[in-house]
C-alpha positions as CSV (number, residue, x, y, z in Angstrom):
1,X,6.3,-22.6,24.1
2,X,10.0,-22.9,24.6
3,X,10.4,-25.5,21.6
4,X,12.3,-22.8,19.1
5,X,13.9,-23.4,15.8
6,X,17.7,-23.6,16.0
7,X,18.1,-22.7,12.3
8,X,20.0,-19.1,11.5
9,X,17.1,-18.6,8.7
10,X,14.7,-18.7,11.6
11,X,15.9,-17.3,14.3
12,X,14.5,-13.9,14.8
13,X,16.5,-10.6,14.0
14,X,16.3,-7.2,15.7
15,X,14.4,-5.8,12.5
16,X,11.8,-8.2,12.7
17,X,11.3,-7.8,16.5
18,X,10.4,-4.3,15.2
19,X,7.9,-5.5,12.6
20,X,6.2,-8.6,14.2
21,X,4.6,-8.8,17.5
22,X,7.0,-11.7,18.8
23,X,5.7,-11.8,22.7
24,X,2.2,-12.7,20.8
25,X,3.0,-14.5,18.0
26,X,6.2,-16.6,18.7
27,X,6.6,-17.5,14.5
28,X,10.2,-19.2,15.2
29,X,8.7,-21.3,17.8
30,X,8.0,-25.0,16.7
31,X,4.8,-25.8,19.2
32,X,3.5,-22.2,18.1
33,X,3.9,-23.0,14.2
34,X,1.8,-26.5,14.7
35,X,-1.0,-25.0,16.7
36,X,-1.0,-22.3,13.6
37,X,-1.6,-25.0,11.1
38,X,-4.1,-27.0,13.1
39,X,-6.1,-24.3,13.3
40,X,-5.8,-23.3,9.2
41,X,-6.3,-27.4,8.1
42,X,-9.1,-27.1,10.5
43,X,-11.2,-23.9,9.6
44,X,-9.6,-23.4,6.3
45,X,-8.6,-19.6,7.5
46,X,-6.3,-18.2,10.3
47,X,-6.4,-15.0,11.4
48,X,-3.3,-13.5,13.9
49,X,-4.6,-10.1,15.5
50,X,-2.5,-8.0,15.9
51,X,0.5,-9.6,14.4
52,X,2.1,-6.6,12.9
53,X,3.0,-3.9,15.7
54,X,2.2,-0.8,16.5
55,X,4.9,0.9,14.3
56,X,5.5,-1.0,11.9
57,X,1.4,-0.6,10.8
58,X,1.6,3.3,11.0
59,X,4.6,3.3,8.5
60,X,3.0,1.2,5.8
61,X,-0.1,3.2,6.5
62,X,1.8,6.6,5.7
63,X,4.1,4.4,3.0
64,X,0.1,3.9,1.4
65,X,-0.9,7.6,1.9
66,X,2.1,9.1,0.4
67,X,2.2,6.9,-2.4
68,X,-1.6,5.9,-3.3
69,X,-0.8,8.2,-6.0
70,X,0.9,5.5,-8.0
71,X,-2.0,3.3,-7.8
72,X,-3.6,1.3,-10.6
73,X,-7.0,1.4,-10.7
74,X,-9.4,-1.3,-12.3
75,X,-13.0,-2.4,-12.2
76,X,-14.5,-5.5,-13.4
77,X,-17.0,-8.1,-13.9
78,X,-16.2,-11.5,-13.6
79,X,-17.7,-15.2,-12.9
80,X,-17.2,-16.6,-9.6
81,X,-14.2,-19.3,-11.3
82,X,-12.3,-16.4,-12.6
83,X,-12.9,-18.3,-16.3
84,X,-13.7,-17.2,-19.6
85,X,-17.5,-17.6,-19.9
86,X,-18.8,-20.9,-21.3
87,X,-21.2,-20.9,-24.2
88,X,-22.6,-24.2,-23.0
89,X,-24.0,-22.4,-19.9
90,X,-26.8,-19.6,-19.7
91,X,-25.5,-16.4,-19.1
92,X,-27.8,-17.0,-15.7
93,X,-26.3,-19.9,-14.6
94,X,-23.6,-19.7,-11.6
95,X,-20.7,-20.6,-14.3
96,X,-21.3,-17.3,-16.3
97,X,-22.7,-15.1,-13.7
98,X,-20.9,-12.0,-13.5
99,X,-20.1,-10.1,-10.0
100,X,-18.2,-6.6,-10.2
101,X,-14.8,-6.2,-8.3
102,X,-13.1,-2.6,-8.2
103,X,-9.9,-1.4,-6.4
104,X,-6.7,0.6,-6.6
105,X,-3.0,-1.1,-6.2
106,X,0.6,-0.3,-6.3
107,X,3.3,-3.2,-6.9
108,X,6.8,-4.6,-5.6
109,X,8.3,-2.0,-7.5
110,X,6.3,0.9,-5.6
111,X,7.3,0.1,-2.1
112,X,9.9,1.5,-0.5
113,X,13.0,-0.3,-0.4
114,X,13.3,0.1,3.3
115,X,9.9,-0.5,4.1
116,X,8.6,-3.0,6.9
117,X,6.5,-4.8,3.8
118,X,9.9,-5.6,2.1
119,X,12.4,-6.8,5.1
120,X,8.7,-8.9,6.3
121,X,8.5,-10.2,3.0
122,X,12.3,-11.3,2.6
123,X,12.6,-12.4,6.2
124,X,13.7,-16.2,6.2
125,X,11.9,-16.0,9.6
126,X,8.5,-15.0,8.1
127,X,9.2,-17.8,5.2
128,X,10.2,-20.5,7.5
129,X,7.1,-20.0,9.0
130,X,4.8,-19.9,6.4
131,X,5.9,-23.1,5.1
132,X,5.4,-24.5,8.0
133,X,1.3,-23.4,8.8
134,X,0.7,-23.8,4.9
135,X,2.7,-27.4,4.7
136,X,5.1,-26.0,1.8
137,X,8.5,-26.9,1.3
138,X,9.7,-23.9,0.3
139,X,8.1,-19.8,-0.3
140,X,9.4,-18.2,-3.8
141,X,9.5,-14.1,-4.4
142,X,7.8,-13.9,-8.2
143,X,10.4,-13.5,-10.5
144,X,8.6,-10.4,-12.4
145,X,9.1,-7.0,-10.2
146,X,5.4,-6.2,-9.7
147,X,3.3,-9.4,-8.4
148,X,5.5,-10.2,-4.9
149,X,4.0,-7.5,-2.6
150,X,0.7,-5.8,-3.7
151,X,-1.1,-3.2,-1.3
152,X,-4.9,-2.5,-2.4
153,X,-7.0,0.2,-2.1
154,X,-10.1,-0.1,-1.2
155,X,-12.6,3.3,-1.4
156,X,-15.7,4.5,-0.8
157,X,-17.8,1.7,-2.8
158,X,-15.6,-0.9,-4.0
159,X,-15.5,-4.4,-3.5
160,X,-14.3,-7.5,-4.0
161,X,-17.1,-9.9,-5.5
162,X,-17.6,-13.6,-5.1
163,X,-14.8,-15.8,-6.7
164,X,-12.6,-19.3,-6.1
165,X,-8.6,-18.5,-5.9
166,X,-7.0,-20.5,-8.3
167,X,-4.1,-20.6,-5.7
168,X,-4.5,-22.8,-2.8
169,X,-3.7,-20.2,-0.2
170,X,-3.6,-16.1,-0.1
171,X,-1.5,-14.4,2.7
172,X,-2.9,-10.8,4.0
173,X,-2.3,-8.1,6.0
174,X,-4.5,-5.7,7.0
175,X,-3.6,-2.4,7.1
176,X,-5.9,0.4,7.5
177,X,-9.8,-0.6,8.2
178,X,-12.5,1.3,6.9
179,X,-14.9,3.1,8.6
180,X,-17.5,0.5,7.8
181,X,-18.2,-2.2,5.1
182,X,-15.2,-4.3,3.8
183,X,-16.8,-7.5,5.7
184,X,-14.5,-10.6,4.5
185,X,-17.3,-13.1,3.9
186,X,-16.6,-17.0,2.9
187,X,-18.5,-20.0,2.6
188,X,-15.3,-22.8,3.5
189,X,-14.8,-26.1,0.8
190,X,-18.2,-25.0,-1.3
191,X,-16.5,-26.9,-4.3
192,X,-13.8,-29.3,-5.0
193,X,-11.3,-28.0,-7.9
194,X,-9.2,-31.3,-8.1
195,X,-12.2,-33.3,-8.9
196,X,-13.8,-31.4,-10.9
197,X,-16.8,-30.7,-8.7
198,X,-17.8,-26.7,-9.2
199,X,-20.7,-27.6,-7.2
200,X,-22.8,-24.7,-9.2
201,X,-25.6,-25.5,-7.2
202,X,-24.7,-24.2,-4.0
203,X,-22.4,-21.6,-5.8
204,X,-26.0,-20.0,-7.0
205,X,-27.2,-20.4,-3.4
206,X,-24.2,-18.3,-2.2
207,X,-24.9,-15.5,-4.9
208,X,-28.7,-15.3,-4.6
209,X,-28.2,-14.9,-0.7
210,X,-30.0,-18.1,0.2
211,X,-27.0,-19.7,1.6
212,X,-25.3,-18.8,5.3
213,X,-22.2,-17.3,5.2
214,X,-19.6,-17.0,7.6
215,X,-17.6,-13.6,8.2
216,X,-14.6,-12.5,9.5
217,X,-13.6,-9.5,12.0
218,X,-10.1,-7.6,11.9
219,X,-8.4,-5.2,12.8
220,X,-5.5,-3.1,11.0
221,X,-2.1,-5.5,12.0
222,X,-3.6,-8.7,11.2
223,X,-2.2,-11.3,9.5
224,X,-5.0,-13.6,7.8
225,X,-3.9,-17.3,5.8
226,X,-6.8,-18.0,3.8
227,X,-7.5,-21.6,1.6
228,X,-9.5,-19.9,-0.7
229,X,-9.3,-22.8,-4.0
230,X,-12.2,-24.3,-2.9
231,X,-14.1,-21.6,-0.4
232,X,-16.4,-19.3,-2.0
233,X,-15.3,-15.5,-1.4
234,X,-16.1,-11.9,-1.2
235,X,-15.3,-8.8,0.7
236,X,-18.6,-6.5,0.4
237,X,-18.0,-2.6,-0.6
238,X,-16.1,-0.4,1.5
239,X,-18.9,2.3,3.9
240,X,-16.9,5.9,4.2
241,X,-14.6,8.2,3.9
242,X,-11.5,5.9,5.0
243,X,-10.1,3.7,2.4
244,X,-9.6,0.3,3.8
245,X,-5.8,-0.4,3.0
246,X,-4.6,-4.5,2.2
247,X,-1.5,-6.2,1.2
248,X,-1.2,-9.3,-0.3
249,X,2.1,-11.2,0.2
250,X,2.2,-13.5,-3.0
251,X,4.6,-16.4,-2.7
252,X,5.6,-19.3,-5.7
253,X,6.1,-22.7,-4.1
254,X,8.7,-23.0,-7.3
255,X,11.3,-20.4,-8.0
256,X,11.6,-18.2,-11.2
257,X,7.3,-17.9,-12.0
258,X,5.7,-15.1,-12.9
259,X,2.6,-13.8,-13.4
260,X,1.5,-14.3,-16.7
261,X,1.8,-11.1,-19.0
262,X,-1.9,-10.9,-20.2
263,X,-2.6,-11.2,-15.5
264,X,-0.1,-8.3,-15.3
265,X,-1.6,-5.7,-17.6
266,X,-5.4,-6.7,-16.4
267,X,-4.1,-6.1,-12.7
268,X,-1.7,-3.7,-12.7
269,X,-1.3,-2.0,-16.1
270,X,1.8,-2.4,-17.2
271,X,4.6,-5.4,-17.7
272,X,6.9,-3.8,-15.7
């Protein structure tokens, strides 16, 4: 894979050579990026073990240890669309359903300015190639100081329950796996948002267990691309003593969004 970007925005920088595992995942490298986005259009997920190395996973680690303190805490219940429920629906039917999702999170604001999580975030490397894999012109920092960089807590119990993203892609990494539980389960195009279809149905399948699901192993380093509009998800309750440690990289495909005020003090408490 010797085709490489010539750009200065991708070319890789010493800092980054200390974050990402370049030998294994060559991001600046145009074969390396397509074979990247065949793979997501295919299975509607990519996962890249190991993509974060060695050191640059046990500093966020201790960066989430020494400052899990700050954390936000919430539990909820919720439908699977993320929607207000519908009085047209019985509160049995997969549109009002409720599933329960509980977790801990600290915001932009609350990571270290020097941290890996911020230079990854900010590297026009890391950007170039994201637009790249997910087929987007350009990869936007939120313009509120919270909703850009998110690492989650995960203890002893909690979960994320079954939903549909109303973005059309999420952008993980994981950090610190838990002893046991945590398992990333998905069923892939289950419904189709742009037309309508919620395909409640199979949706009810999915939550009564009747339907096969597909799962995904990780381990702490990974960087995971996920289509999850239209793909069912959950991850099931963390097993243990070890709190399972994620960030989400959020991105706007148009500059100078935010997350909406009423989102903001749901997730994280506070406006600012």
């Amino acid at each position: 894979m010797e085709n490489t970007v010539s750009s200065s925005d991708a070319q890789m920088d010493v800092a980054m050579r200390g974050i990402i595992d370049i030998e294994q995942h060559p991001i600046d490298c145009l074969d390396f990026r397509a074979e990247c986005k065949r793979a997501l259009d295919e299975k509607g997920v990519l996962v890249m073990p190991g993509f974060l190395t060695a050191s640059a996973i046990a500093s966020i680690a201790r960066e989430g240890e020494e400052n899990q303190g700050l954390a936000y805490y919430t539990t909820s219940d919720h439908n699977i669309y993320l929607s207000p429920k519908d009085p047209e629906f019985p509160d049995d039917h997969p549109r009002n359903r409720t599933v329960s999702s509980s977790k801990g999170c600290i915001t932009t604001d609350q990571i270290p300015a020097d941290s890996s999580l911020q230079a990854l975030y900010n590297s026009g490397a890391f950007k170039a190639f994201l637009c790249a894999v997910l087929g987007e012109a350009a990869m936007h920092e939120y313009a509120d100081p919270l909703s850009s960089i998110n690492l989650h807590y995960a203890a002893q119990g909690q979960e994320l329950g079954w939903h549909y993203d109303n973005s059309s892609f999420a952008i993980t990494l994981l950090i610190q796996k838990p002893t046991d539980g945590a398992i990333f389960e998905y069923v892939k195009d289950l419904r189709n948002a742009d037309e309508g279809d919620m395909n409640y149905d199979q949706s009810a399948a999915v939550l009564d267990g009747k339907m096969p699901v597909k799962s995904l192993s990780m381990e702490a380093g990974a960087l995971v691309l996920f289509r999850g509009r239209n793909s069912l998800h959950r991850v099931t309750p963390t097993i243990g003593d070890t709190t399972r440690m994620l960030v989400v990289l959020a991105y706007n495909t148009e500059p100078g969004v935010s997350l909406s005020e009423s989102a903001r003090m749901t997730f994280y408490g506070r406006l600012a």
